[in-house]
Every structure is written in C-alpha cells, then in structure tokens.
C-alpha positions as CSV (number, residue, x, y, z in Angstrom):
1,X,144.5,143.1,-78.1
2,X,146.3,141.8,-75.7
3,X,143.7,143.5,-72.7
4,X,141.3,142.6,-74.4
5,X,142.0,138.7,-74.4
6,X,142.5,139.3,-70.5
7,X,139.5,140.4,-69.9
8,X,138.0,137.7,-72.0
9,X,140.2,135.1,-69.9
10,X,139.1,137.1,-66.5
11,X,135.4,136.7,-67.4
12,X,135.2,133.2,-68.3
13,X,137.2,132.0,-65.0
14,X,134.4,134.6,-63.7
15,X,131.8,132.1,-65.5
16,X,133.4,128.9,-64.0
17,X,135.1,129.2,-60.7
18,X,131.2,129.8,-58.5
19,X,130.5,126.5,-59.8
20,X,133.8,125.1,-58.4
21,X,134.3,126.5,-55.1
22,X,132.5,125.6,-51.6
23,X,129.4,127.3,-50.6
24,X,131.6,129.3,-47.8
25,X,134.3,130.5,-50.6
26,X,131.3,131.5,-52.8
27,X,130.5,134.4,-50.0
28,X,133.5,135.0,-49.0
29,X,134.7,135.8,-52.2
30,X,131.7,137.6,-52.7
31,X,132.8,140.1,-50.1
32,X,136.1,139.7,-51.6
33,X,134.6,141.0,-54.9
34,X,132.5,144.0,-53.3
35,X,135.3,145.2,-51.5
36,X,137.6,145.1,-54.6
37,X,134.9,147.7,-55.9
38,X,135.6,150.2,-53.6
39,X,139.1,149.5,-53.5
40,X,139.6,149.8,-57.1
41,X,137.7,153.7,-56.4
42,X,140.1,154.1,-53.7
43,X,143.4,153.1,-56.0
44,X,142.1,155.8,-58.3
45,X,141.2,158.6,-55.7
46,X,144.2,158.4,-53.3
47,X,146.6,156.1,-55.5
48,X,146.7,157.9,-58.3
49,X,145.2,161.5,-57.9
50,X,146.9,161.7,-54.1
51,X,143.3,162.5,-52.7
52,X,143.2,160.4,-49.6
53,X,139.3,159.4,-48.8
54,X,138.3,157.6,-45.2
55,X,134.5,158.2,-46.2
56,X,134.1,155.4,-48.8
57,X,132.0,153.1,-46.8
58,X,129.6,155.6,-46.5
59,X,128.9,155.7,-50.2
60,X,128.5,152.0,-49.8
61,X,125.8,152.6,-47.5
62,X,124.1,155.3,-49.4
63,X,123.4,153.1,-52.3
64,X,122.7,150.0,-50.0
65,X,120.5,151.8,-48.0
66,X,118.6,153.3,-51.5
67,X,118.3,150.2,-53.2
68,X,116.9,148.2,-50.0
69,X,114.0,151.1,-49.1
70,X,113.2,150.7,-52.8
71,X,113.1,146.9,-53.1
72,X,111.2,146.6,-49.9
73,X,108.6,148.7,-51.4
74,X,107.8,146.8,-54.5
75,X,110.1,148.3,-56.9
76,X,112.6,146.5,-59.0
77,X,116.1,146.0,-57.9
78,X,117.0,148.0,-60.8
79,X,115.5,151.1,-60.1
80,X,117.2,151.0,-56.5
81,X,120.6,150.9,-58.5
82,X,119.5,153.8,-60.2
83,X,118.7,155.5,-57.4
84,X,121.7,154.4,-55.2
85,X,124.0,155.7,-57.8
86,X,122.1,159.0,-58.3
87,X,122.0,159.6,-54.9
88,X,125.7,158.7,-54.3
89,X,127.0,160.9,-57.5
90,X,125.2,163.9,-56.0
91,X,126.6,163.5,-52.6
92,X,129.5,162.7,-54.1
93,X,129.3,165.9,-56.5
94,X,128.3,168.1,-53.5
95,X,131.5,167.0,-51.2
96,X,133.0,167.2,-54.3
97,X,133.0,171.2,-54.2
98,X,134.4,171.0,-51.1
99,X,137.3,168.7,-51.0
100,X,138.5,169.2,-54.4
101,X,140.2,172.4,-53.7
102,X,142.0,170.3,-50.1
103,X,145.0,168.2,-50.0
104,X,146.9,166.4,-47.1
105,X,145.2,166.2,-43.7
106,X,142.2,168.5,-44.3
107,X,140.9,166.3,-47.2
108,X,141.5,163.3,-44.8
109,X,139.9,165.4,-41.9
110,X,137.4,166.4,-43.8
111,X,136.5,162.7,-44.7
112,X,136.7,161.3,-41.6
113,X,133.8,163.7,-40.9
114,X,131.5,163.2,-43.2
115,X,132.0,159.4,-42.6
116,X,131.0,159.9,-38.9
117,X,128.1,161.8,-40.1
118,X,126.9,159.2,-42.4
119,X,127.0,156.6,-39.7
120,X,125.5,158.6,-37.6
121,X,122.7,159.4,-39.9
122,X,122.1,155.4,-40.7
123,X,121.7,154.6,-37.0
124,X,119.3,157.3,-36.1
125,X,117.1,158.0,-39.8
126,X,113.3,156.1,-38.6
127,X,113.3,155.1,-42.1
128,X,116.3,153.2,-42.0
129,X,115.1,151.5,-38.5
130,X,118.7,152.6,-37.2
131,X,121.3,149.8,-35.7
132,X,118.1,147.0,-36.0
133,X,118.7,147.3,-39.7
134,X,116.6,146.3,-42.9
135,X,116.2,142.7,-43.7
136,X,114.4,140.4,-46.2
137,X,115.4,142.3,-49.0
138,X,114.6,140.9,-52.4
139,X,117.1,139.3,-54.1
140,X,118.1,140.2,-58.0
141,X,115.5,138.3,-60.0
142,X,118.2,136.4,-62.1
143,X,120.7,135.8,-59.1
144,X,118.5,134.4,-56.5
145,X,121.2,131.6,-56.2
146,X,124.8,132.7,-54.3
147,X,126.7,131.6,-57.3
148,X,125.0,133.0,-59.5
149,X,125.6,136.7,-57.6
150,X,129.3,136.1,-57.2
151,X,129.2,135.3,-61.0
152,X,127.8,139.0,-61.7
153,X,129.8,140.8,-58.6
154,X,133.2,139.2,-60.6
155,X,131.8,139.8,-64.0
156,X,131.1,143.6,-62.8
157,X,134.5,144.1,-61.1
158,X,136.3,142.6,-64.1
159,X,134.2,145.7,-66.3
160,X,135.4,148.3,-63.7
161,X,139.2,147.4,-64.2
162,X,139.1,147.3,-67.8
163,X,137.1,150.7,-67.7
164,X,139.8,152.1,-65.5
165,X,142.2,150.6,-67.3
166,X,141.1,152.4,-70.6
167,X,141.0,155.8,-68.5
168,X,144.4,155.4,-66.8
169,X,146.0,154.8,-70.9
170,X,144.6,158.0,-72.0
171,X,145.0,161.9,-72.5
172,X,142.8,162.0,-69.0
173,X,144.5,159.5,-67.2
174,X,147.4,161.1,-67.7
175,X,146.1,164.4,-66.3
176,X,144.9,162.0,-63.2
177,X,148.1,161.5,-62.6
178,X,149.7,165.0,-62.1
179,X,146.8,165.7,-59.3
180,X,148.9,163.6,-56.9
181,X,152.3,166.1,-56.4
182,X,152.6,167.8,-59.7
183,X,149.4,170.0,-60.3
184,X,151.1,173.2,-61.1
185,X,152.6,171.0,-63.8
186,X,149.1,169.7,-65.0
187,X,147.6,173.4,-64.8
188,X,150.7,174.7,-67.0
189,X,149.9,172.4,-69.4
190,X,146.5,173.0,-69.3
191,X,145.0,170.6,-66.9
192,X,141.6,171.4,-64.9
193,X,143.0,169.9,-61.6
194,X,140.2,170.8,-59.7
195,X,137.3,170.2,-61.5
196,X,139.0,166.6,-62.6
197,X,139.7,166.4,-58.6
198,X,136.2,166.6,-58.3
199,X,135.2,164.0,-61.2
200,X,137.6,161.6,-59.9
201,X,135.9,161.4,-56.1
202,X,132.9,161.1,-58.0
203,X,133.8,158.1,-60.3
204,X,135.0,156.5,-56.5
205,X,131.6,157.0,-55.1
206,X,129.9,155.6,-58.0
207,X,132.0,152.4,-57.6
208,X,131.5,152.4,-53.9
209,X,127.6,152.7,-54.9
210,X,127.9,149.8,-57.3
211,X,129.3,147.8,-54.5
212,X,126.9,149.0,-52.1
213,X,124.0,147.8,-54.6
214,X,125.4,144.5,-55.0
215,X,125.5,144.2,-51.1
216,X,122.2,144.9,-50.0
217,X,121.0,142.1,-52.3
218,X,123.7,139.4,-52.1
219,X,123.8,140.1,-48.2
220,X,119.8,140.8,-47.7
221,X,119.9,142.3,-44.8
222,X,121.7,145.6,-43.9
223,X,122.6,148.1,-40.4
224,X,124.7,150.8,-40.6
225,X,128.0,148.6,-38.9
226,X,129.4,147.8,-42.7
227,X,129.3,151.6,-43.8
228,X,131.2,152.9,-40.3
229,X,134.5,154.8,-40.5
230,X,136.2,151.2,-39.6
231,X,135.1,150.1,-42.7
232,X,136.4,153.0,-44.5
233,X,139.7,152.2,-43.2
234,X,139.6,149.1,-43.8
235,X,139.5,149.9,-47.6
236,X,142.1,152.0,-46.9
237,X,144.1,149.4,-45.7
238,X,143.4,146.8,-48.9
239,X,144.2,149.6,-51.4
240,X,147.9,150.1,-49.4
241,X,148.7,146.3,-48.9
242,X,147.8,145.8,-52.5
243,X,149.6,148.7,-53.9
244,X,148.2,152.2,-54.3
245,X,148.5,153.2,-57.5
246,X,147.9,150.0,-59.5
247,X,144.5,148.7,-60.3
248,X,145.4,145.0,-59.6
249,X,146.1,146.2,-56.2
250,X,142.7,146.2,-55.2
251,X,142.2,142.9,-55.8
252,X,145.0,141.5,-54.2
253,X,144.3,143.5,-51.3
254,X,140.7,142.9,-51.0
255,X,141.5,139.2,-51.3
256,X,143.6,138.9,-48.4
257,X,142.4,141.7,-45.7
258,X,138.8,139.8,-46.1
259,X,140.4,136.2,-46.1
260,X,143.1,137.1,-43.7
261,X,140.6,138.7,-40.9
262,X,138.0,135.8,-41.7
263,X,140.3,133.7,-40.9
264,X,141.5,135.2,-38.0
265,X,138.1,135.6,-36.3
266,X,138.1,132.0,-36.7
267,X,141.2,130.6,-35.7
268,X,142.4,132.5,-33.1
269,X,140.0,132.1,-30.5
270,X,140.7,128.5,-31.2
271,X,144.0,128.9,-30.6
272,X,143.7,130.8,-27.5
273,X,140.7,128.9,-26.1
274,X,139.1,132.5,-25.2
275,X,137.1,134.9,-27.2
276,X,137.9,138.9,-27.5
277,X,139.9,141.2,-30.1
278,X,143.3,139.1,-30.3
279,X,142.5,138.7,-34.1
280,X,142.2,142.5,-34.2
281,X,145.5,142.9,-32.7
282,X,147.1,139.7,-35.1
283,X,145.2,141.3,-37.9
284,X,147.4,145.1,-37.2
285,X,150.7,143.3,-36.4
286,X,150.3,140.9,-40.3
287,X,149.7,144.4,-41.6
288,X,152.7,146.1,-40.2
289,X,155.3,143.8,-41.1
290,X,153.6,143.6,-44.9
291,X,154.1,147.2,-45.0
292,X,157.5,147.2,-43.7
293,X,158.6,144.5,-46.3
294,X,156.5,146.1,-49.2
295,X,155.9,149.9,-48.3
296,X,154.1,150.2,-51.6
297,X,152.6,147.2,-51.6
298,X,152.4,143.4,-52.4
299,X,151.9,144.0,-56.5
300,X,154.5,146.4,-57.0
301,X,157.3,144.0,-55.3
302,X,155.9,140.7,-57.4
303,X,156.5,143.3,-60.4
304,X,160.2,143.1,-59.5
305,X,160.2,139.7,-59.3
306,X,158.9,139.1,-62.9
307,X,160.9,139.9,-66.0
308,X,160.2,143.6,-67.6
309,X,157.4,143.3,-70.6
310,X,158.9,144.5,-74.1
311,X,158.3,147.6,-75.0
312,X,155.1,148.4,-76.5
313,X,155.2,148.5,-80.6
314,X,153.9,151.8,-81.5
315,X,152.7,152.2,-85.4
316,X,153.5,155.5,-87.4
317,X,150.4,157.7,-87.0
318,X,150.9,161.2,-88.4
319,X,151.0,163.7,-85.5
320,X,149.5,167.5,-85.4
321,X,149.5,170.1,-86.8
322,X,152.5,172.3,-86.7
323,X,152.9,174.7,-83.9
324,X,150.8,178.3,-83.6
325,X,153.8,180.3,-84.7
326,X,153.3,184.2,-85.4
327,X,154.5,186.4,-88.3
328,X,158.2,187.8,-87.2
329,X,158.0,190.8,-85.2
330,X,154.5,190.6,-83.7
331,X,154.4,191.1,-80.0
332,X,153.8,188.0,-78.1
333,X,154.1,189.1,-74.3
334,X,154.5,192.4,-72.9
335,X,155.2,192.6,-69.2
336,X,153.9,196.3,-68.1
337,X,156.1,197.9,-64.7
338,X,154.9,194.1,-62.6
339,X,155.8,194.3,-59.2
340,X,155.7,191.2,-57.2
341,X,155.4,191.8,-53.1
342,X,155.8,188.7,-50.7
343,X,154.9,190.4,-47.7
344,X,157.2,193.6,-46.7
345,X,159.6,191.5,-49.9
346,X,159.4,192.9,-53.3
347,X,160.6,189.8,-55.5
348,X,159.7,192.1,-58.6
349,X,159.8,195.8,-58.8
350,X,158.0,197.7,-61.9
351,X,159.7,195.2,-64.4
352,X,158.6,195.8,-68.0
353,X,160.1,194.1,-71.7
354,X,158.5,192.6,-74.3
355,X,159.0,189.0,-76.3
356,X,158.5,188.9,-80.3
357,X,157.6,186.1,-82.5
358,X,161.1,185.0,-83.7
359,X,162.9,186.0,-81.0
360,X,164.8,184.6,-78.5
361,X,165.2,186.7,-75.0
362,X,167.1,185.7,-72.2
363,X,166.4,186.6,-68.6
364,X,169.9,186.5,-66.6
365,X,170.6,188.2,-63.4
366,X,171.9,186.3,-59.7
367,X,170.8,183.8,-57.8
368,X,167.9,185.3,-56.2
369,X,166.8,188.0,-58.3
370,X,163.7,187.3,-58.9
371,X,164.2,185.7,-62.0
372,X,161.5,182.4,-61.6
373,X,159.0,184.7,-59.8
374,X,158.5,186.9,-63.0
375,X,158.1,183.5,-65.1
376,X,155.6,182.2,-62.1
377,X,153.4,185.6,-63.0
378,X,153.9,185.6,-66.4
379,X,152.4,182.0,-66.5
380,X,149.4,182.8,-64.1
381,X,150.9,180.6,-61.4
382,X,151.3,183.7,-59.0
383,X,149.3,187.1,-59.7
384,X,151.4,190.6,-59.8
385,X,150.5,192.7,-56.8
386,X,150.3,195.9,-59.5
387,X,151.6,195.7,-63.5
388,X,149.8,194.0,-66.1
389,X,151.5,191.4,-68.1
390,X,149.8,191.3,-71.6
391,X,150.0,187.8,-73.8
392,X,149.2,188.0,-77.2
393,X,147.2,191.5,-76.9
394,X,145.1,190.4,-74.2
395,X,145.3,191.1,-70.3
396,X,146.3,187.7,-68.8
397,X,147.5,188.7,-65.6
398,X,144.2,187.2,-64.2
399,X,144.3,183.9,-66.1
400,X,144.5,181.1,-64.2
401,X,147.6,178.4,-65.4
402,X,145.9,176.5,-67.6
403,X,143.8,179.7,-69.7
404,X,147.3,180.9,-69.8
405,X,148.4,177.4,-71.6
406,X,145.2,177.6,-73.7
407,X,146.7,180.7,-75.0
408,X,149.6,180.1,-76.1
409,X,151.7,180.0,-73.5
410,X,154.3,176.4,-72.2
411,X,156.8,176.4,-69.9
412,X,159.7,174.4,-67.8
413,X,160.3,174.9,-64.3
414,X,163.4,175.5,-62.1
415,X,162.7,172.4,-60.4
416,X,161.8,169.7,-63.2
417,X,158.0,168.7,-62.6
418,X,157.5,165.1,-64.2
419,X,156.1,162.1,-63.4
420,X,159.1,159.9,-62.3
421,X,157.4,157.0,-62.1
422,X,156.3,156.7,-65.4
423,X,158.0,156.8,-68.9
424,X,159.4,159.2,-71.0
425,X,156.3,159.1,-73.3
426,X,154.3,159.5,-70.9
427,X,155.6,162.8,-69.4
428,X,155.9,164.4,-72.8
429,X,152.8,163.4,-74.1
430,X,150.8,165.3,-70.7
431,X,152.2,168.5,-73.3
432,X,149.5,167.6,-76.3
433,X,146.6,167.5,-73.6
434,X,144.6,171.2,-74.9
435,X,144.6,169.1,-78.0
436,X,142.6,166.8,-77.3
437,X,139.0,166.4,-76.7
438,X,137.6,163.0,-75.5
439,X,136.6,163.5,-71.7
440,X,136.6,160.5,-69.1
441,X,133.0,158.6,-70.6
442,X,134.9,158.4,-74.2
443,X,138.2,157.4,-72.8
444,X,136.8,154.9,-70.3
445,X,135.4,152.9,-73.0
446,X,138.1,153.4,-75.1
447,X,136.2,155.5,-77.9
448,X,139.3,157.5,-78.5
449,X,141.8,155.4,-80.4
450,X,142.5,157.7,-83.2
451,X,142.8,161.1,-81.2
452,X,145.4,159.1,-78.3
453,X,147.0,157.9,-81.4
454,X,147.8,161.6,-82.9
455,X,148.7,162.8,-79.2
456,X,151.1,160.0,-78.8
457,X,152.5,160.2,-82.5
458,X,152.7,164.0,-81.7
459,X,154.8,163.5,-78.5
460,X,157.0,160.6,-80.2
461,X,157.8,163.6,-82.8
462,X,158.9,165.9,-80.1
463,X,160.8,163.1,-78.5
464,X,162.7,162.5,-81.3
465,X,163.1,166.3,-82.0
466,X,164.8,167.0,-78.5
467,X,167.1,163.9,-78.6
468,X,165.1,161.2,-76.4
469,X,163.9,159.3,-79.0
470,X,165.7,155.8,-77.5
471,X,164.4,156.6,-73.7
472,X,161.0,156.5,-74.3
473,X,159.9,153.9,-72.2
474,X,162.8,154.9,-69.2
475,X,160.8,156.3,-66.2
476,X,161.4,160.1,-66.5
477,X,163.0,159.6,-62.6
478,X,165.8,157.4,-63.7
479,X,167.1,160.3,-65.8
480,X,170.0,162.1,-65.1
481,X,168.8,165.6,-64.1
482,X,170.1,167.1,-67.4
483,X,168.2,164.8,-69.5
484,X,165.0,165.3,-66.8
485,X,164.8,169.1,-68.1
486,X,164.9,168.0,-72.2
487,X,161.9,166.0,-71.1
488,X,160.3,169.1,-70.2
489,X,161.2,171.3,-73.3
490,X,159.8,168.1,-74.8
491,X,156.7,167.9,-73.3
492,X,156.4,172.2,-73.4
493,X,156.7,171.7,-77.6
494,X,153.8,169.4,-77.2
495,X,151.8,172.2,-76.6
496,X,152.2,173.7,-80.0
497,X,153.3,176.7,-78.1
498,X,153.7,180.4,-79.5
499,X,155.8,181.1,-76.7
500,X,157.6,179.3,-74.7
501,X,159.5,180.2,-71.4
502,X,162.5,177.4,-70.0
503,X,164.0,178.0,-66.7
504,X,167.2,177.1,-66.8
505,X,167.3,174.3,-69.8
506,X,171.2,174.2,-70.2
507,X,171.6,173.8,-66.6
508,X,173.1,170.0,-66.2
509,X,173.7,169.4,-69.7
510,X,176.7,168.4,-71.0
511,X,178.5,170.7,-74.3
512,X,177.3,168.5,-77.3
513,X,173.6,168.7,-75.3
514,X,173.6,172.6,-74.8
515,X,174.9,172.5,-78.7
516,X,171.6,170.6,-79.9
517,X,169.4,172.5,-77.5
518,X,170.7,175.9,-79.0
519,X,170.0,174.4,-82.3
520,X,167.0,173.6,-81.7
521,X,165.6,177.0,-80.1
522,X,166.9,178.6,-83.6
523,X,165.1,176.6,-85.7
524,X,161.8,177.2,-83.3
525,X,162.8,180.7,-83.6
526,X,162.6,180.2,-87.0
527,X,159.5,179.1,-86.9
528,X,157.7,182.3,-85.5
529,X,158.2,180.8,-81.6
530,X,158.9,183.1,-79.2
531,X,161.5,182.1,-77.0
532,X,162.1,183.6,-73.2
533,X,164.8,181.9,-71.3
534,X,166.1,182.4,-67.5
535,X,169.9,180.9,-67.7
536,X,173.2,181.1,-65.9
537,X,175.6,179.7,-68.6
538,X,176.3,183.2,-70.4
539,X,178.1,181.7,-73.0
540,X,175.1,179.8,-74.0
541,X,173.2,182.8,-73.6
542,X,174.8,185.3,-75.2
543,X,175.6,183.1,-78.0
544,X,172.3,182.5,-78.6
545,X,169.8,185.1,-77.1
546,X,168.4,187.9,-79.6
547,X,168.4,190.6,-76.8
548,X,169.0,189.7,-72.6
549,X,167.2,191.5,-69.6
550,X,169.1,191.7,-66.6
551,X,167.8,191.7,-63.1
552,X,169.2,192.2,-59.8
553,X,167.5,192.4,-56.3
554,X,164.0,192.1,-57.9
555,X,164.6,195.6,-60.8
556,X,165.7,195.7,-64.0
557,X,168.6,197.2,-64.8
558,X,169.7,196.6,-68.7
559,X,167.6,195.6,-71.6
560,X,169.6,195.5,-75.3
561,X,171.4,192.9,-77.6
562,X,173.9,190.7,-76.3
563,X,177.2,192.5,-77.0
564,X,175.8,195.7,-75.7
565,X,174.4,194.5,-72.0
566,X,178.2,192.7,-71.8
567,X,179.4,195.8,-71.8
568,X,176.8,197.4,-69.3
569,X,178.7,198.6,-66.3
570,X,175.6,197.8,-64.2
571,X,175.8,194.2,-65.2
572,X,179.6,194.2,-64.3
573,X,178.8,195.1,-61.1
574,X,175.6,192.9,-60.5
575,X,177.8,189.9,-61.6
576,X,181.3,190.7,-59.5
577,X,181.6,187.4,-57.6
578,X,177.9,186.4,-58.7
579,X,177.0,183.5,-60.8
580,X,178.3,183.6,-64.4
C-alpha cells in the first residue's frame, strides 16, 4: 500500500512539474530522466548482482540508432521501440553467454571492449552516416511538445523503479542478491547464478534500450559521441555517487552528474575567462571528495540521517509443507572410497560411510583433515577426483550445487555465507527458494503475492524454530558470529531438506545455545532428517551424534557409535595435543 501510494504521488508530480519548470530545466531534466534509466540497469547489474558493466551506453545506442533508421523510413516510432529493444535483448542475450560465467576485471575488460567495438561500429556503419549522425528524426506522435516527452520519460522511469522494486522484494530478488559475493551460497540453496547472471544484464540492456528509444526522439538527432565508453562511465559514475545498490540511487545520481557537469561547462569558462577541459578536471575533483565523504554513496548516508522505519507488520500466512523426511533407516548418502587430490595433495583419500534417515553422524577429526573438503564434494561444490558419492540412490557426484539442493540436499558452511547487509528474514528466507515458482516477469509486476507470502511465513516458522524469532529485521552482519551460523541452519531448514550437513554449528555458541541446537537436531532426527555434522566440541558431539567418523590427514580411520570410537586408540592418537 504504502508503494503503491508513492508511485501514485511520483506520477502525479510526474504530471505537473513539465508544466512548471523553464524550457532549459524541461531538457535538462529530460537527460536527467534518460540517464536515470540506465542507471537504474546499472544499480541492478553491478549494485546488486556485483557484475560491473562499462558497455551500457552502447545499448543506448543500439536502440537509438534502431528506432531512428526505422522512423526515418516511414515507420512508426513504435515499431523502432520494438525493434531497439529486440535488438538490444539479443545482443544483450548473446554477451550474455559470455560474461555471465566472468567476475572482477575480466567482466569489466570484457565490457570495455565491446563498448569500443560499438563505437566503433556507429562511426563507421554507411547506414548510420558515421560521426555526421542522423537528424530530423520524427518525434513521438503524442509528445511533439518538450514537456509533454519529459512527462512520459518521468512517467516511464517512475514504472521501472516500481518494477524493480517488486523484483528486488521477491524470491528472485533475493537470489539477485547472492550473485554479488555469495554465489556458492545461492547455488547451495538452489540458485541458477549463471543463467540469472545472464537475465539480469539483459533486464540492464533493455532499460538502457528504453532510454536509448526515448533519446533519439526527445533529442532528434543522433552520432555515436552519447553511446562512447565515456558515456558508459559516466553511468558508472551516477550509479556510485548515488549509491550502488539502491534503486533511488540512480536518480539522485543522474540528477546531479547531469546538473553538476551542465553546470560546469557553463560556469567555469566564465569564471576563468578561457575555454578548455577545467570543468572536466572540477567535475573529477567534486567526485572524489563525494566519494571520500560517502564511499557508498549520497542515499545510503541521508539513510543514516533519517530515523529507522518500523518494522514491517507481517500477517499469519500458513507456511509449507513439512519437510521431505524418509522412513527410519533408509539410506540417504553413501560416500563410495572419494578421494579428493589438489594437485600432488590428497585432501581425501578413498573415504566411504553412509548417512540414514533418522540419524545423526558426526564428522570429527583435526584441523586440517579434510573434513570441509568432503562436505564441499558431497554438496557438488567440488567434484571427487575418483569415488562416487551416491544421494538418495542416485549418482550425484556430477551434480552441480543447486541439482544437489533440488535433491534433497542443504547445508552451512565453515565460513557463514549471508547477506550481511540485509535482515535476518531475508537470509533465511533465500532457504525456501526451490519452492517457489514465479520467475522475474511474475515477480516484477508483483503477480506473486500469495507464493512470497508462504515463503516468508515458511522462513518466519524456521526463525522461530531456531531461536531468532525477535532478530528478524537485524542485518544478519550485526550478529554475533554464533548467532550468524543459527541463521544458516535457519535458512538450510528452509529447504525442507532430507539431509542436511552443518559445518561446525556449535562453534561460537554459548551452553544454553548448543543445548537448543542439540534439541533441535533430535527432534529433526525424529522427523526422518538425516543429519551429518563436522564439529570440534566433542562433548556436544558425542552427546548427541548416532555414530562419528573420524579423519585424519585426509583417511578415515574409525567409523562406530560414540562410546566405541572414544575408546579407539587411533583416535587417541589423532587427537594428542589436537583440537578437542
């Protein structure tokens, strides 16, 4: 509700303010309200999903350049956004395959490129009558006047933020979010990272396009110097000052990179009664110290200046259905002599057990015995170099992370893998994303109420089950660490697991903690779960564990009930003046 009267406030100061500004601040803020576009794709590409882009400005140009050969030729303006968004979704697509698999410098490498190429291709196509450029293109047959288009650029940019709005509150906008830093977390939990990599550089382009649309026709004439890598950067540069990973961002840094260098190409040859590129120079050093006061941006540091919103209400909505658990005794996960080489290494050596429904195993051994490497191959992350690991009767020493979720299969991690920035909810919910189904069209127009509803009630359940009930709107980073890793067992329950694997879940927690986490594993032991366990407190373990495999330098050397490998004199010897 509350959005929604936001939007309606947006759109009817939208309406109004073309009617009240100047002729100049009607095209400036035309600009303004273009470059927002492509912001607001950028705030979603390398704000959110950590894929940095200095290319967008030749999606711009695609579209532009589409739409302009189109109109010139008799067709409607309409068409040529068909086209222009066509076109830049299949380029888009196309790159897509490419980059979605590259992170860090060889994305941005890889951008920069393809923005050269672009550039170079505008300025030297015949078609495109290179650096002379296209002009007298028609107008849009309902916004011949300039207020008139900055009423329908505003009106369309105001669509795209609640549309990315609605994705960003949503089962796949909280998958977005584990591409930037935490993607073997999204894959665990059955996340396609790549493939939504790819879907979220297209959904960029196709906002650049829209932008690029609007331009040819607001601007009429078009060359190839708006869609050059200096343009790219210098959405770059808006989505940064604004703040990256907030939606608002791009508006607040459209608004003032497009003022503030308008304004500078005005007044500072003024100032210095000479003409050159001091406003260029001006321009970096403004830039510079807004990034050294506000490193992530201008919105996030008014945030700290306003008081914290409430917490959000949230009705009682009945959750899923109860977790996958198997009939007692049936075979879960079999690992078959696995032997893990790194190199001349051998992390695992011909290491085979089996897991049960009902049971709880424990996986104990010394800092360094390859304990977390078996859980990395028993969860697809790494792939044996000879064994077979076998989940729930099937091979699945092939399956990628998130087939191996699909399964069955959740886990915790060594190192806890959460979204720190955001809340509680949020992290445990990313659990309870296999069961759902609305993709990003459904989401983005906010078609999938009921289902986000379940999910959420689903992951308030599990909250509450683990003892986290009260933090759910605490960033997951402002947890102590202890707390950090019930936020994953949280979110690993949201899975409706049949077997479950935590890496060290006692480890920072204090007694009364380890008490209600050992409670809780008997009752989902009790519930057909399979529980496997790497942890060094053995008085949690061997009060709890069903039966404990011990490892040492990468072998197994006991397998039995509790009582009986405490007595092993292997394991004596393993643990003399090792962890205990």
């Amino acid at each position: 509700m509350r959005r929604g009267a936001g939007a309606l406030a947006a759109l009817l100061a939208c309406i109004v303010a073309p009617w009240l500004l100047p002729t100049f601040w009607v095209t400036l803020c035309g600009y303004v309200g273009m470059a927002a576009m492509v912001a607001l794709g950028l705030v979603l590409l390398t704000g959110i999903s950590g894929q940095t882009s200095f290319g967008q400005a030749s999606f711009v140009g695609l579209a532009a350049y589409a739409t302009a050969l189109l109109s010139k030729g008799g067709y409607s303006p309409f068409l040529g956004l068909l086209a222009g968004l066509a076109l830049t979704g299949a380029v888009a697509w196309l790159l897509g395959l490419i980059t979605a698999r590259l992170s860090g410098h060889f994305l941005a490498l890889m951008s920069v490129a393809w923005g050269i190429s672009f550039f170079s291709l505008f300025g030297t196509l015949p078609p495109l009558h290179g650096f002379n450029g296209i002009g007298n293109i028609p107008p849009l047959p309902f916004a011949t006047d300039r207020r008139m288009n900055l009423v329908l650029i505003w009106a369309l940019l105001v669509g795209l933020i609640v549309v990315s709005a609605n994705l960003m509150d949503s089962r796949t906008g909280r998958a977005i979010r584990t591409l930037n830093g935490a993607r073997m977390m999204g894959e665990s939990t059955g996340v396609d990272t790549v493939g939504l990599s790819r879907a979220v550089f297209v959904i960029a382009a196709l906002y650049a396009g829209l932008a690029g649309w609007l331009f040819a026709h607001f601007q009429r004439f078009i060359n190839p110097t708006p869609f050059s890598l200096d343009a790219s950067i210098d959405y770059l540069f808006m989505v940064i000052i604004g703040g990256a990973d907030r939606l608002g961002g791009a508006v607040l840094g459209a608004a003032l990179v497009t003022v503030l260098r308008d304004q500078f190409n005005d007044w500072i040859p003024r100032l210095t009664g000479r003409a050159g590129d001091f406003e260029l120079l001006v321009f970096s050093v403004v830039v510079i110290l807004l990034l050294q006061r506000a490193p992530a941006g201008l919105l996030p540091m008014l945030d700290r200046l306003l008081p914290r919103a409430a917490p959000r209400r949230r009705p009682a909505v009945a959750g899923l259905t109860p977790s996958r658990g198997a009939q007692a005794g049936a075979e879960l996960l079999r690992v078959e002599s696995v032997t893990r080489m790194f190199g001349g290494l051998a992390a695992n050596q011909n290491i085979s057990f089996s897991v049960n429904a009902a049971e709880i195993v424990a996986l104990i051994g010394p800092n360094g015995a390859g304990k977390t490497t078996l859980f990395n191959v028993i969860s697809g992350i790494i792939a044996p170099s000879a064994g077979r690991v076998r989940l729930f009767g099937a091979d699945g020493a092939r399956l990628p992370p998130r087939r191996v979720a699909a399964a069955g299969l959740a886990r915790t991690f060594q190192h806890t893998k959460l979204l720190g920035a955001r809340s509680v909810l949020e992290n445990i919910a990313i659990g309870a994303h296999l069961s759902g189904r609305a993709g990003i069209a459904r989401s983005m127009l906010r078609l999938e109420r009921a289902e986000e509803s379940r999910l959420i009630a689903e992951a308030m359940h599990q909250a509450a089950r683990v003892g986290l009930g009260d933090l759910l709107d605490t960033p997951a980073g402002d947890l102590p660490l202890g707390r950090q890793r019930v936020v994953e067992i949280a979110r690993a329950l949201c899975q409706r697991p049949r077997l479950v694997l935590l890496d060290e879940p006692a480890a920072g927690l204090r007694l009364a903690e380890k008490e209600h986490l050992a409670a809780l594993l008997r009752q989902l032991r009790d519930e057909g779960m399979g529980v496997l366990l790497v942890e060094h407190d053995m008085d949690f373990v061997m009060g709890l564990a069903d039966r404990v495999v011990v490892m040492d330098f990468g072998q197994k050397i006991a397998d039995g009930p509790p009582e009986r490998v405490q007595a092993d004199p292997a394991v004596l010897e393993a643990y003399l003046g090792g962890v205990a």
